[in-house]
Structures are given as structure tokens and as C-alpha cells.
mmJSON file of the N, C-alpha and C atoms, coordinates in Angstrom:
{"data_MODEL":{"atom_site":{
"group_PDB":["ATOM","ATOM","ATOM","ATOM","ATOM","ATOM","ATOM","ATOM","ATOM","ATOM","ATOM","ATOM","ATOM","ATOM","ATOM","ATOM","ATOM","ATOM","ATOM","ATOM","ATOM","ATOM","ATOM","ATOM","ATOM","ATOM","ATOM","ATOM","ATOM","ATOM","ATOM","ATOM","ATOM","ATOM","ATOM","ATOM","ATOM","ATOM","ATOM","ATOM","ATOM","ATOM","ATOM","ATOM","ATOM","ATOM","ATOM","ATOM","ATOM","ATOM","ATOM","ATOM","ATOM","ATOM","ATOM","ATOM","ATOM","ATOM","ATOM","ATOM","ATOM","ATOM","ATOM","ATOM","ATOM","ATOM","ATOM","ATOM","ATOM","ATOM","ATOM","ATOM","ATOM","ATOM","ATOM","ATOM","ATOM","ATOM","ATOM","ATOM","ATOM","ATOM","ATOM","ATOM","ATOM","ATOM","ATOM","ATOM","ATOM","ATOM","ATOM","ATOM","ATOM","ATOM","ATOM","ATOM","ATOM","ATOM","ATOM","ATOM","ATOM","ATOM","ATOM","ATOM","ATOM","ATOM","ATOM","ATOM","ATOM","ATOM","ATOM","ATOM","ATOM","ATOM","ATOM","ATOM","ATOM","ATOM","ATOM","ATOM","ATOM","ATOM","ATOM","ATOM","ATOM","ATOM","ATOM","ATOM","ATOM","ATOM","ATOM","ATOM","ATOM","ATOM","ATOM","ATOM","ATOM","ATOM","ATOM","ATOM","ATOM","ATOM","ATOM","ATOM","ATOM","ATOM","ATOM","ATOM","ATOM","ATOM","ATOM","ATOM","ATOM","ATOM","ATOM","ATOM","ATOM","ATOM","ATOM","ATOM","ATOM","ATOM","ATOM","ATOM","ATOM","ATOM","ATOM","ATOM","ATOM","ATOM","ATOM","ATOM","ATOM","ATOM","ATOM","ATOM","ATOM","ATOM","ATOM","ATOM","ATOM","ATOM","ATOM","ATOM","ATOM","ATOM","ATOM","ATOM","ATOM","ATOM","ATOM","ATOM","ATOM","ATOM","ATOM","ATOM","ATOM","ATOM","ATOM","ATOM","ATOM","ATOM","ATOM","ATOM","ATOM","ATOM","ATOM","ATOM","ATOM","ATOM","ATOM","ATOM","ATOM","ATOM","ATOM","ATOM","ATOM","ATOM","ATOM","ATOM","ATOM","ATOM","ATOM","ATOM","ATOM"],
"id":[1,2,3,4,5,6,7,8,9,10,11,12,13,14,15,16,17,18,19,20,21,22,23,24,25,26,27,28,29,30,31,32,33,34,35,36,37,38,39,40,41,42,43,44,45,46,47,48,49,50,51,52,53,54,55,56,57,58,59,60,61,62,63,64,65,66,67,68,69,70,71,72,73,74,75,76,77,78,79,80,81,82,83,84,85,86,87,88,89,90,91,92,93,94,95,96,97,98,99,100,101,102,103,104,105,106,107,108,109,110,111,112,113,114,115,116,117,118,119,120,121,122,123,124,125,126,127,128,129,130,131,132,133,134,135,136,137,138,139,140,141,142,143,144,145,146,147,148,149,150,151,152,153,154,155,156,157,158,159,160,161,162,163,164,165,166,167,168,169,170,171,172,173,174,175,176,177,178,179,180,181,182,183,184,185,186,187,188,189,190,191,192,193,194,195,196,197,198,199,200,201,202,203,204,205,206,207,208,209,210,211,212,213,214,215,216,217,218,219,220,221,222,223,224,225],
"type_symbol":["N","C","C","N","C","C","N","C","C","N","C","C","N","C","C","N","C","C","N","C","C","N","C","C","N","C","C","N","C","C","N","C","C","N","C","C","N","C","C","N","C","C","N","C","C","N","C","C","N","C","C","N","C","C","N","C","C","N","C","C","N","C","C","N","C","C","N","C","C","N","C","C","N","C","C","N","C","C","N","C","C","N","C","C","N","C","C","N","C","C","N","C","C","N","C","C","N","C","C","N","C","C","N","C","C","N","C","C","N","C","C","N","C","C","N","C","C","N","C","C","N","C","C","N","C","C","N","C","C","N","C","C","N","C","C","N","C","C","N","C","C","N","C","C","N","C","C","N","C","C","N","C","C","N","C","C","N","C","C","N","C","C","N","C","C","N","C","C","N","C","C","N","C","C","N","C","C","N","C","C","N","C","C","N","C","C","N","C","C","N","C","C","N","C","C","N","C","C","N","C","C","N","C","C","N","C","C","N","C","C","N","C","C","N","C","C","N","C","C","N","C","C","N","C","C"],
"label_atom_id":["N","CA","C","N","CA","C","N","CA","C","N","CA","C","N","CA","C","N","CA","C","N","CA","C","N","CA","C","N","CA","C","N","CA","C","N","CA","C","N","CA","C","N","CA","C","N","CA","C","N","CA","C","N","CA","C","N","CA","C","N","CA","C","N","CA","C","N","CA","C","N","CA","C","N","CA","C","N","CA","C","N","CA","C","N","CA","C","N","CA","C","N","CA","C","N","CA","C","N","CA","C","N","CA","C","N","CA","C","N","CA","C","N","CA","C","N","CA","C","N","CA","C","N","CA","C","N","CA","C","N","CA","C","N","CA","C","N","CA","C","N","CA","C","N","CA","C","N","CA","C","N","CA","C","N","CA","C","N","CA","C","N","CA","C","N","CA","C","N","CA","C","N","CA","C","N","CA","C","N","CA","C","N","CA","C","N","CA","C","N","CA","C","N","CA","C","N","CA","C","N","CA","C","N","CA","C","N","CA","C","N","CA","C","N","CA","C","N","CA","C","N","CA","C","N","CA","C","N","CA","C","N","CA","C","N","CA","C","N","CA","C","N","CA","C","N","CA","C","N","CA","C","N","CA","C","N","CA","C","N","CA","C"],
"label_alt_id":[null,null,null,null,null,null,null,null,null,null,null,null,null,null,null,null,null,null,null,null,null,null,null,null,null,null,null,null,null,null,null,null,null,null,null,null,null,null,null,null,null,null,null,null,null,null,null,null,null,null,null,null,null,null,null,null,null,null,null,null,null,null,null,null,null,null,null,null,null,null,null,null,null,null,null,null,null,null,null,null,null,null,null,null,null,null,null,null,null,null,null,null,null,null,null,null,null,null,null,null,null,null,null,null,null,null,null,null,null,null,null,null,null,null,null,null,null,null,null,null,null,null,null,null,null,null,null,null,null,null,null,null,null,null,null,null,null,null,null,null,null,null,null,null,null,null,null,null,null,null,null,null,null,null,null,null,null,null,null,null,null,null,null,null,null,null,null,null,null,null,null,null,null,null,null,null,null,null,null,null,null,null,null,null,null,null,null,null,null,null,null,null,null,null,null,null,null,null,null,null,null,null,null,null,null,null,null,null,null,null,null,null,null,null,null,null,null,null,null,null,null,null,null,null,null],
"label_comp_id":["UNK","UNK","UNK","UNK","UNK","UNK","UNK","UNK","UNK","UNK","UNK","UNK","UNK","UNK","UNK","UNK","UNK","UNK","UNK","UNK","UNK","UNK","UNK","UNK","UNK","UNK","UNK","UNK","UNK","UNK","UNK","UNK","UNK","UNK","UNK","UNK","UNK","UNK","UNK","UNK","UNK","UNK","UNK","UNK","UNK","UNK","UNK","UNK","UNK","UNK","UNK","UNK","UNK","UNK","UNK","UNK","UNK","UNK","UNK","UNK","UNK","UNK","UNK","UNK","UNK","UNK","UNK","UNK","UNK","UNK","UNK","UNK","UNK","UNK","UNK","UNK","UNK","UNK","UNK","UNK","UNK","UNK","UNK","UNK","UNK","UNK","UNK","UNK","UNK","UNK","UNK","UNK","UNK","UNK","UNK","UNK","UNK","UNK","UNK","UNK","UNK","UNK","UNK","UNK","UNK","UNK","UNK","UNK","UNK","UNK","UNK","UNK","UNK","UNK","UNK","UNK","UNK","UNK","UNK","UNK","UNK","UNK","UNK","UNK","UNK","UNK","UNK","UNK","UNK","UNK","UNK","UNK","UNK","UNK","UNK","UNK","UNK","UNK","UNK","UNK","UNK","UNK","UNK","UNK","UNK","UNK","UNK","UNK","UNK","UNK","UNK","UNK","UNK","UNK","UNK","UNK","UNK","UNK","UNK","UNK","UNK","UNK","UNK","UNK","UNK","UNK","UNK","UNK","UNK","UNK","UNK","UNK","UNK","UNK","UNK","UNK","UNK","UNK","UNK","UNK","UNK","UNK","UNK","UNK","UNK","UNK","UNK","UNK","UNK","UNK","UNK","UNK","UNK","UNK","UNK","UNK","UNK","UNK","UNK","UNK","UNK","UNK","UNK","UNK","UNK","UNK","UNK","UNK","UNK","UNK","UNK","UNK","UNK","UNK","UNK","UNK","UNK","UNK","UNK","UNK","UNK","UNK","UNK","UNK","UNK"],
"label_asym_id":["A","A","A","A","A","A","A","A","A","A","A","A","A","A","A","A","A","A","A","A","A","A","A","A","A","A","A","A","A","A","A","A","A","A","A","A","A","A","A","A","A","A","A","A","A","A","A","A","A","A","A","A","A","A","A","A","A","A","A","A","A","A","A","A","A","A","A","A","A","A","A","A","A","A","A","A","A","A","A","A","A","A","A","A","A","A","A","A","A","A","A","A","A","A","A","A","A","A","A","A","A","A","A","A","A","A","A","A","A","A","A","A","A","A","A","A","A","A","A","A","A","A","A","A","A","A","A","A","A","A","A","A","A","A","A","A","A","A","A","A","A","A","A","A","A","A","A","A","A","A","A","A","A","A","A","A","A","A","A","A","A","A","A","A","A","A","A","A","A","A","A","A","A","A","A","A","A","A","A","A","A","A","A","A","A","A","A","A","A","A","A","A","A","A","A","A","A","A","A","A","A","A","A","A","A","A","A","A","A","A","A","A","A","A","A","A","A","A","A","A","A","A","A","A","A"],
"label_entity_id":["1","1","1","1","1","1","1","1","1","1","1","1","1","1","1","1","1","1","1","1","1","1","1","1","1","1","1","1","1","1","1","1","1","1","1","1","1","1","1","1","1","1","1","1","1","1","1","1","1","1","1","1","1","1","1","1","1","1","1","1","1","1","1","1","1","1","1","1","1","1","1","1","1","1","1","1","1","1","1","1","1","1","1","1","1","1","1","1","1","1","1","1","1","1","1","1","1","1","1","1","1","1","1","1","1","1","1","1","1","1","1","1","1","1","1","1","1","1","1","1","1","1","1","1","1","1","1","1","1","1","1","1","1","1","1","1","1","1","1","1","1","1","1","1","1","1","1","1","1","1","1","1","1","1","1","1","1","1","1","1","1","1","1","1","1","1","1","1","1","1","1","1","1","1","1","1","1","1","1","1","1","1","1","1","1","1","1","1","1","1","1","1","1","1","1","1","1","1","1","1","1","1","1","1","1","1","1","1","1","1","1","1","1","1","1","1","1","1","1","1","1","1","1","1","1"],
"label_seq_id":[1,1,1,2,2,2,3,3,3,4,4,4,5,5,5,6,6,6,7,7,7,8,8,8,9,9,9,10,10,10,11,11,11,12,12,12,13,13,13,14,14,14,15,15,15,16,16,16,17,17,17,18,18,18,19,19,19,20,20,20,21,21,21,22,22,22,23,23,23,24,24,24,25,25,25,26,26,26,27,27,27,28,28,28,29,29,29,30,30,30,31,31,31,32,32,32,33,33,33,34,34,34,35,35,35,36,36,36,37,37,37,38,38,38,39,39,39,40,40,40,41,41,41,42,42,42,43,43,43,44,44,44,45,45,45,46,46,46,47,47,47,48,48,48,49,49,49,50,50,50,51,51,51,52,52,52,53,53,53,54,54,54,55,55,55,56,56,56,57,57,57,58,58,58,59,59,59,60,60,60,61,61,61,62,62,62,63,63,63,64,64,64,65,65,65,66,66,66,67,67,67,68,68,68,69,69,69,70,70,70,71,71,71,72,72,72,73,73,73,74,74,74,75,75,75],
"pdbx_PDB_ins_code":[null,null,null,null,null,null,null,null,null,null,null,null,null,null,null,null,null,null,null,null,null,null,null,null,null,null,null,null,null,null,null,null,null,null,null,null,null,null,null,null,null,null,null,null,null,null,null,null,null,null,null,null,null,null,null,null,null,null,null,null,null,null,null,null,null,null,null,null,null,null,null,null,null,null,null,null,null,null,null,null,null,null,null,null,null,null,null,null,null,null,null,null,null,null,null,null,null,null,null,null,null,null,null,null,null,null,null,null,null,null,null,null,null,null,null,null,null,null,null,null,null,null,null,null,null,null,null,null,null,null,null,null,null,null,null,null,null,null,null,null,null,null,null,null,null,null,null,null,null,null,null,null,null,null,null,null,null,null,null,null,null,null,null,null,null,null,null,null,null,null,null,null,null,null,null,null,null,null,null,null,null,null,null,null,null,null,null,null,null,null,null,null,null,null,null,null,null,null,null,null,null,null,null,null,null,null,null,null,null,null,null,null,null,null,null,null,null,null,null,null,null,null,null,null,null],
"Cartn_x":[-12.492,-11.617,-11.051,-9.458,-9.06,-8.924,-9.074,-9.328,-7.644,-7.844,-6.218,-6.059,-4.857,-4.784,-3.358,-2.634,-1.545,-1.393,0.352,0.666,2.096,1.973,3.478,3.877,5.183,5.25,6.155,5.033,5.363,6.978,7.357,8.659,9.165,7.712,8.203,8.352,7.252,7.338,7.049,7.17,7.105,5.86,4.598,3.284,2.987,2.028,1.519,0.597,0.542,-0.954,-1.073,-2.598,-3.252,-3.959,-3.918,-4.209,-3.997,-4.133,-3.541,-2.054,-1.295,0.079,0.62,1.347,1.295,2.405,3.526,5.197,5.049,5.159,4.995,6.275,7.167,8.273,9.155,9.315,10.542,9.839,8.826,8.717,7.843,7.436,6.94,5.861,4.108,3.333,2.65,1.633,0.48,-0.612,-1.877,-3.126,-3.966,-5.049,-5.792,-7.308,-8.296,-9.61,-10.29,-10.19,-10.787,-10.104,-10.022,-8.935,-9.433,-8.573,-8.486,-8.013,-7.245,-6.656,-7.222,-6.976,-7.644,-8.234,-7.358,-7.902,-8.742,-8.995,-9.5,-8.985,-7.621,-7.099,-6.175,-5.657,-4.504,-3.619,-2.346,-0.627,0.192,0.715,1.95,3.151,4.111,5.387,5.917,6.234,6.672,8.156,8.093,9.614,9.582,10.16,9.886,10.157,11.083,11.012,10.315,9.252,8.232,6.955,6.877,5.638,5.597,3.767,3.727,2.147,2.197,0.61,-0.571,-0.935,-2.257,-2.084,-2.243,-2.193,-3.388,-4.36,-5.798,-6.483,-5.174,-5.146,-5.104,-6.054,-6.082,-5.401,-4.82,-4.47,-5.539,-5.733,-6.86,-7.317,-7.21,-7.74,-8.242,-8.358,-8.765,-7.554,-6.659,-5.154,-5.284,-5.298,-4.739,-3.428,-2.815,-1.426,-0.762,0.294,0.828,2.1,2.184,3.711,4.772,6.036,6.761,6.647,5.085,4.68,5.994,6.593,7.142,5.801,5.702,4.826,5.376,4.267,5.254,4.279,4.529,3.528,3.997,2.746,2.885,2.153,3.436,2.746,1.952],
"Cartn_y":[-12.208,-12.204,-10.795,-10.669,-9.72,-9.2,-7.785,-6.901,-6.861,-7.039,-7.318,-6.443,-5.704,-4.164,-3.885,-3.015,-2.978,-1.458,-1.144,0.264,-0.038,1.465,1.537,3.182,3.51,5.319,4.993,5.93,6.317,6.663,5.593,6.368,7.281,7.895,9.617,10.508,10.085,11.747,11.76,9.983,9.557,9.899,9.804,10.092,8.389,7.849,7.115,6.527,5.163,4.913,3.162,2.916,2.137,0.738,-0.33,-1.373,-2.366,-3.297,-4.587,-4.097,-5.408,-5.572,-6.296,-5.808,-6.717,-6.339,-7.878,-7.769,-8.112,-7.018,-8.119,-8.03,-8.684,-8.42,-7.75,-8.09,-7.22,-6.462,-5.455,-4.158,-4.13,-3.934,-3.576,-2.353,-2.817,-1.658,-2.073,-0.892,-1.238,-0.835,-1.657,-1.165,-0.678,0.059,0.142,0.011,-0.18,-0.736,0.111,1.837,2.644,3.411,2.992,3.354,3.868,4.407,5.076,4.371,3.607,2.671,2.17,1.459,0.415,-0.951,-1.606,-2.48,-1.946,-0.466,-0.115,0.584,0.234,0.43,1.138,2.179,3.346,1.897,2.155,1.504,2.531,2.566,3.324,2.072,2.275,1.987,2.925,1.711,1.877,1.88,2.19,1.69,0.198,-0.578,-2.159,-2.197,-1.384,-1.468,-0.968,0.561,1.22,0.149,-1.309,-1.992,-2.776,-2.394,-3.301,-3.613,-4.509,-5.055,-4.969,-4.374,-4.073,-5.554,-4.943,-6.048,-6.638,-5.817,-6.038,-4.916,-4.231,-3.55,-2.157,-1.801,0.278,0.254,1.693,2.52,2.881,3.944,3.953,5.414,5.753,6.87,6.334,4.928,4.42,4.286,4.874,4.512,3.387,2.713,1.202,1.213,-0.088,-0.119,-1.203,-0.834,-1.651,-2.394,-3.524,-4.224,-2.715,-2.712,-2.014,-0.556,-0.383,0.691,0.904,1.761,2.084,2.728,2.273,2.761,2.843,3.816,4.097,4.017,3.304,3.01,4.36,4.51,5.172,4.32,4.359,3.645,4.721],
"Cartn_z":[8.923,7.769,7.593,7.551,7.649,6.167,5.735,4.539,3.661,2.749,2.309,1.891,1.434,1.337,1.486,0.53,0.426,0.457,0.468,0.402,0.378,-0.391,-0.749,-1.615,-1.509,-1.832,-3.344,-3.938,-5.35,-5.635,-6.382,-6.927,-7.409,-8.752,-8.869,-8.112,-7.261,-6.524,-4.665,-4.624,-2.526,-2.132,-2.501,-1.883,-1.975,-0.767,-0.354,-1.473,-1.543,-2.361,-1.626,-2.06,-1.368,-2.459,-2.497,-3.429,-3.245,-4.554,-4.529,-5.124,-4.611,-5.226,-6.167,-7.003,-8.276,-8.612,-8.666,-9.144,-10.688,-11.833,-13.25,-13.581,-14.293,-15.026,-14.133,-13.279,-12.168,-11.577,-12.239,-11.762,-10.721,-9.688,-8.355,-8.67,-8.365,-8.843,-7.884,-7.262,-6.464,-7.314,-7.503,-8.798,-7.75,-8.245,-7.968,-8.398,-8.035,-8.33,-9.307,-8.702,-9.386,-10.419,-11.552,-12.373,-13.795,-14.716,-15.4,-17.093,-16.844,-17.862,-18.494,-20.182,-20.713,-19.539,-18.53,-17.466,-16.729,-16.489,-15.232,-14.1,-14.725,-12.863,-13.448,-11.897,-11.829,-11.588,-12.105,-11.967,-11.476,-10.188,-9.778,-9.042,-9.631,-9.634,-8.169,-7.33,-5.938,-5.579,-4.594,-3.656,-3.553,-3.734,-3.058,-1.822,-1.108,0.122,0.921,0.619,0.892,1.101,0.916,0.27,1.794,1.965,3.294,3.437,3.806,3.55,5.143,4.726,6.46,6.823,8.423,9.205,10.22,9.685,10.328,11.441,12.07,13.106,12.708,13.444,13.701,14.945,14.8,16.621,17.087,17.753,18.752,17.831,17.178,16.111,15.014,14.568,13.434,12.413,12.562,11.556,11.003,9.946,9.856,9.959,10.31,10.826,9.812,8.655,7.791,8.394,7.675,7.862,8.136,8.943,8.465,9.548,9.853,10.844,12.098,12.368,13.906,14.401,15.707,16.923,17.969,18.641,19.822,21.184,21.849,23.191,24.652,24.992,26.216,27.191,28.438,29.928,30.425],
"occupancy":[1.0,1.0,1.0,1.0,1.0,1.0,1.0,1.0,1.0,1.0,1.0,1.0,1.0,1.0,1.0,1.0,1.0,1.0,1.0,1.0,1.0,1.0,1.0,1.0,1.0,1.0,1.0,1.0,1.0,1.0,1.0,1.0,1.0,1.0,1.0,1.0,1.0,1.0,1.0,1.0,1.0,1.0,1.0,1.0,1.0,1.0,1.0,1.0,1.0,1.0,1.0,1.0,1.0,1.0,1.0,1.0,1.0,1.0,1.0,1.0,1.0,1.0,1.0,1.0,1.0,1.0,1.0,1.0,1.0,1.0,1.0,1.0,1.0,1.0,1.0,1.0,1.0,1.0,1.0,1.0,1.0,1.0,1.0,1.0,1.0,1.0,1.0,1.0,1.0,1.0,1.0,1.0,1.0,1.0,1.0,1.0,1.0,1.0,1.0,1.0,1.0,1.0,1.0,1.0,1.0,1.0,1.0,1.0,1.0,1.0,1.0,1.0,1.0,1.0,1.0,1.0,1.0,1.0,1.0,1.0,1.0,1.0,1.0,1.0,1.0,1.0,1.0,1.0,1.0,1.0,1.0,1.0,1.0,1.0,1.0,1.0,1.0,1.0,1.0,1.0,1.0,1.0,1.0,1.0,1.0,1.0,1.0,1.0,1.0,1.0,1.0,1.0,1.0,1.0,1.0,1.0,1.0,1.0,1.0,1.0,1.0,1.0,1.0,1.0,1.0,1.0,1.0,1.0,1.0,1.0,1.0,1.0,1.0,1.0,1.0,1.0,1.0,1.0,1.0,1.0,1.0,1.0,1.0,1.0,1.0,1.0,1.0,1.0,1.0,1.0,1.0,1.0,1.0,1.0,1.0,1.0,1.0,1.0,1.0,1.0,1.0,1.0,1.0,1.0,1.0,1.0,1.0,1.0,1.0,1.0,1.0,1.0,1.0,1.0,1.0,1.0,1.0,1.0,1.0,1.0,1.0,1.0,1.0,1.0,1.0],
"B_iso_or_equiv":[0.0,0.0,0.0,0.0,0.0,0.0,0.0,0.0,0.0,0.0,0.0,0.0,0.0,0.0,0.0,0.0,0.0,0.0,0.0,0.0,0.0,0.0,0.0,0.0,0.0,0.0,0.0,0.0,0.0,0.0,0.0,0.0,0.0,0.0,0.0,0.0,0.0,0.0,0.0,0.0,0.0,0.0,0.0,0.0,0.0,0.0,0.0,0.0,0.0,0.0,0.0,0.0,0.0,0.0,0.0,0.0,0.0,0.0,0.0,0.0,0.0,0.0,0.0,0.0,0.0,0.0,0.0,0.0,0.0,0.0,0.0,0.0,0.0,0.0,0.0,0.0,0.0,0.0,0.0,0.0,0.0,0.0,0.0,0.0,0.0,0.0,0.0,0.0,0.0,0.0,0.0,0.0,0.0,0.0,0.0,0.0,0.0,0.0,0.0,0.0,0.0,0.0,0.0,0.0,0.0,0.0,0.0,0.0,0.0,0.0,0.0,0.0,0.0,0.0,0.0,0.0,0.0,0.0,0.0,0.0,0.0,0.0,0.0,0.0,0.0,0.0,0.0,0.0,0.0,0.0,0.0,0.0,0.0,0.0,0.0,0.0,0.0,0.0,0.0,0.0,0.0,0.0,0.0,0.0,0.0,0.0,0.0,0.0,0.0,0.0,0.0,0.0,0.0,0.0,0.0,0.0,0.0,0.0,0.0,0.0,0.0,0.0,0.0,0.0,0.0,0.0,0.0,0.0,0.0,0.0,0.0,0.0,0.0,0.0,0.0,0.0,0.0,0.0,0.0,0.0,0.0,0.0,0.0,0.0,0.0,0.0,0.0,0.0,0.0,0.0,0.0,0.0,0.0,0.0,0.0,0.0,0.0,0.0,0.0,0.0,0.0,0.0,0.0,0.0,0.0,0.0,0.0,0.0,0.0,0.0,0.0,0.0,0.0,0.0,0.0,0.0,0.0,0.0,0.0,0.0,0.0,0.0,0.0,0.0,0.0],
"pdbx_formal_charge":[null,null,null,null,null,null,null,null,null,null,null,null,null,null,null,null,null,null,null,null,null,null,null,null,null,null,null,null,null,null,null,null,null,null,null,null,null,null,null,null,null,null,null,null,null,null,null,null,null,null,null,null,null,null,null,null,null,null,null,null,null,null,null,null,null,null,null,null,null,null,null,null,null,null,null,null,null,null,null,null,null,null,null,null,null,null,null,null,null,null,null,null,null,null,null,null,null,null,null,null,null,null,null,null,null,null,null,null,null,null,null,null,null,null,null,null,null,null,null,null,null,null,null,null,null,null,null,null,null,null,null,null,null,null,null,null,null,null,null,null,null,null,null,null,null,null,null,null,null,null,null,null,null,null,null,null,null,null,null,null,null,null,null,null,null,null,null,null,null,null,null,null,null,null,null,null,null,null,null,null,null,null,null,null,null,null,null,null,null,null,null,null,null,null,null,null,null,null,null,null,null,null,null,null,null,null,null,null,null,null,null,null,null,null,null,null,null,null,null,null,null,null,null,null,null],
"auth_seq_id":[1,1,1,2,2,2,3,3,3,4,4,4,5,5,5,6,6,6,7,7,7,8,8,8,9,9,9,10,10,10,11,11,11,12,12,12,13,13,13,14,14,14,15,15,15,16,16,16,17,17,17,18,18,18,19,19,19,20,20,20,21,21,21,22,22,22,23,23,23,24,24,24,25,25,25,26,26,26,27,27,27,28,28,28,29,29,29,30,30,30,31,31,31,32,32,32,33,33,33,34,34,34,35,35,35,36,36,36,37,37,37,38,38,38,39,39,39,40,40,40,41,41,41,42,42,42,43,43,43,44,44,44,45,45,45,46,46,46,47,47,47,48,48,48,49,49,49,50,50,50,51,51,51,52,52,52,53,53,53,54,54,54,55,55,55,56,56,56,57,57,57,58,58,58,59,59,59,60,60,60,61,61,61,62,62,62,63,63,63,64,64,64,65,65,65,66,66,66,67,67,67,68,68,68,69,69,69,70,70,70,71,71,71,72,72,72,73,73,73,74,74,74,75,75,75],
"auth_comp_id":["UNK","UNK","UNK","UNK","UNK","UNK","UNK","UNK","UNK","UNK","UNK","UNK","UNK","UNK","UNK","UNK","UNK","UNK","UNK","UNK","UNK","UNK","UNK","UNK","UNK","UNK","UNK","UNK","UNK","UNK","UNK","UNK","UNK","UNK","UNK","UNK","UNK","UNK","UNK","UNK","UNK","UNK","UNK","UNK","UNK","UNK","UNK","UNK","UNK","UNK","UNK","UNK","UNK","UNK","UNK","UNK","UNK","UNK","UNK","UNK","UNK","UNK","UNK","UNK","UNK","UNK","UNK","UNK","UNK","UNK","UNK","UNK","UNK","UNK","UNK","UNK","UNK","UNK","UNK","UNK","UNK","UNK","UNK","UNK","UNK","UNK","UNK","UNK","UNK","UNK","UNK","UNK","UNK","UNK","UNK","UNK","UNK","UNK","UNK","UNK","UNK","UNK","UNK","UNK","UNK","UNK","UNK","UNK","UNK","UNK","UNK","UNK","UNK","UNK","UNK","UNK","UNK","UNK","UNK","UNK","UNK","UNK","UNK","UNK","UNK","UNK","UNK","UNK","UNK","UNK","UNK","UNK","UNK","UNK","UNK","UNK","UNK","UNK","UNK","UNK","UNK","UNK","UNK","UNK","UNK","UNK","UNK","UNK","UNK","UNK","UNK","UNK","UNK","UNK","UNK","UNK","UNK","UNK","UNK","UNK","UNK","UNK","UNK","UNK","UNK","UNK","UNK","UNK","UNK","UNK","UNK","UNK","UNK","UNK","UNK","UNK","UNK","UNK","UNK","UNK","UNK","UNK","UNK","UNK","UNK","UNK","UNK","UNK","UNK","UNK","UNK","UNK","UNK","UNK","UNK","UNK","UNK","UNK","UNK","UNK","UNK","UNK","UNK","UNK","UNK","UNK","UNK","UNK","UNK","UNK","UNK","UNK","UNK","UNK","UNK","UNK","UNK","UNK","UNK","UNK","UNK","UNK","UNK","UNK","UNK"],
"auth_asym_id":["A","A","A","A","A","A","A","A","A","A","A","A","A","A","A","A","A","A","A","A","A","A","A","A","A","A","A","A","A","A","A","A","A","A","A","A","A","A","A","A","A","A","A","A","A","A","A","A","A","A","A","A","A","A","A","A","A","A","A","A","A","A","A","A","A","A","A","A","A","A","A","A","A","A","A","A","A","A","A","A","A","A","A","A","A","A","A","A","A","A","A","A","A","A","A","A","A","A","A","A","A","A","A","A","A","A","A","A","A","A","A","A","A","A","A","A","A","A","A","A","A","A","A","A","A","A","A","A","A","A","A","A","A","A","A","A","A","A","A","A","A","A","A","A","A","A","A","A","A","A","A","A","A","A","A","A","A","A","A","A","A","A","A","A","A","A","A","A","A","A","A","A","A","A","A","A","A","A","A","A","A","A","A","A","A","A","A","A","A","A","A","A","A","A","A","A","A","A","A","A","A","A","A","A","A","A","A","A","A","A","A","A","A","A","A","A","A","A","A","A","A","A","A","A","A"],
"auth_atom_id":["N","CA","C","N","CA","C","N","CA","C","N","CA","C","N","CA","C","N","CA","C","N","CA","C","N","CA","C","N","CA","C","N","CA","C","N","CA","C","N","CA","C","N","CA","C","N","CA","C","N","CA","C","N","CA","C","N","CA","C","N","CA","C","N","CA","C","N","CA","C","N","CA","C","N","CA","C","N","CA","C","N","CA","C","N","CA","C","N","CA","C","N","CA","C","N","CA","C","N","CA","C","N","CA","C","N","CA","C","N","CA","C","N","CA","C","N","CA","C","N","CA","C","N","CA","C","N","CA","C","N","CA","C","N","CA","C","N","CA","C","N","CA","C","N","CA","C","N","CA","C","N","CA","C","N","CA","C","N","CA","C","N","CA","C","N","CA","C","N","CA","C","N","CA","C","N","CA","C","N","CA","C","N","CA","C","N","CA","C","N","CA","C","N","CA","C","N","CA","C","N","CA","C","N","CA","C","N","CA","C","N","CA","C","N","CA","C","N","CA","C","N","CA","C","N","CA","C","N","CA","C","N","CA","C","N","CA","C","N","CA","C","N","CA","C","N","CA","C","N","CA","C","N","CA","C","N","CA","C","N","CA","C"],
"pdbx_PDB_model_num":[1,1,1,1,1,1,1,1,1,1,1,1,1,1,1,1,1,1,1,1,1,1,1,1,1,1,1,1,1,1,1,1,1,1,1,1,1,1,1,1,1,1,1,1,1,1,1,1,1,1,1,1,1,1,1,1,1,1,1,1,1,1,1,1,1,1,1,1,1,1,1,1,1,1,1,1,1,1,1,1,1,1,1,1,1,1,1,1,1,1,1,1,1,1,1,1,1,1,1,1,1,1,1,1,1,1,1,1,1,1,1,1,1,1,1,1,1,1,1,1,1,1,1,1,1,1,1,1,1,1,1,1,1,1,1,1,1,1,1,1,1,1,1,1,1,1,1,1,1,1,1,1,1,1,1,1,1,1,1,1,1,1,1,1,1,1,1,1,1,1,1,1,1,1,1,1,1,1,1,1,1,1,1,1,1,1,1,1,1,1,1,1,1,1,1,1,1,1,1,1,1,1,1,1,1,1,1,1,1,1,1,1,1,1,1,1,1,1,1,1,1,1,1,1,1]
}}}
């Protein structure tokens, strides 16, 4: 069973973050578990097009590899 897991880059300021995904009311947020909020959880407001969900797979360094990844193969 593959680990579900999302990502996507902050709209204020383009740094990476890691969570579940959650569209409420239009707005596009990734939560997170360990949080700070009355719920619990950190809310950052994403790129929607930045948003890509793990795909089960590491590179050969342990990377996880999201929807959306360019890679680049060597023969």
C-alpha cells in the first residue's frame, strides 16, 4: 500500500510543503498533521498547479518522486 502524500509550493513566498490536500471553497491548501491551529494542523495556500501527489517511487538517493517530477535518465 502506497503512502499518500501530497506537495505543493507556497503561494506567499514558493517554498515546498508536504501533506494532505484539501480544495475548500475554491481555495487550494495542503494541511498538515503537525499543526498549530485551533484543528491542529498548519494550512498553506498553494500554487494549484505546483500540486502533485507521490507516486510511490524514490530515485536511487531515496528522493520521493511526485506527479509532475522531470527526470532525467543516464545510459
Amino acid at each position: 500500500m502506497r503512502e499518500i502524500l501530497f506537495r505543493g509550493k507556497r503561494a506567499d513566498n514558493g517554498t515546498w510543503k508536504y501533506g494532505s490536500y484539501v480544495e475548500q471553497y475554491g481555495s487550494k491548501q495542503i494541511y498538515l498533521k503537525d499543526g498549530m491551529d485551533e484543528d491542529g494542523l498548519d494550512r498553506y495556500h498553494v500554487n494549484p498547479s505546483t500540486v502533485g501527489q507521490y507516486t510511490g517511487v524514490t530515485d536511487r538517493s531515496g528522493t520521493k518522486i511526485f506527479e509532475g517530477d522531470i527526470l532525467m535518465c543516464h545510459n
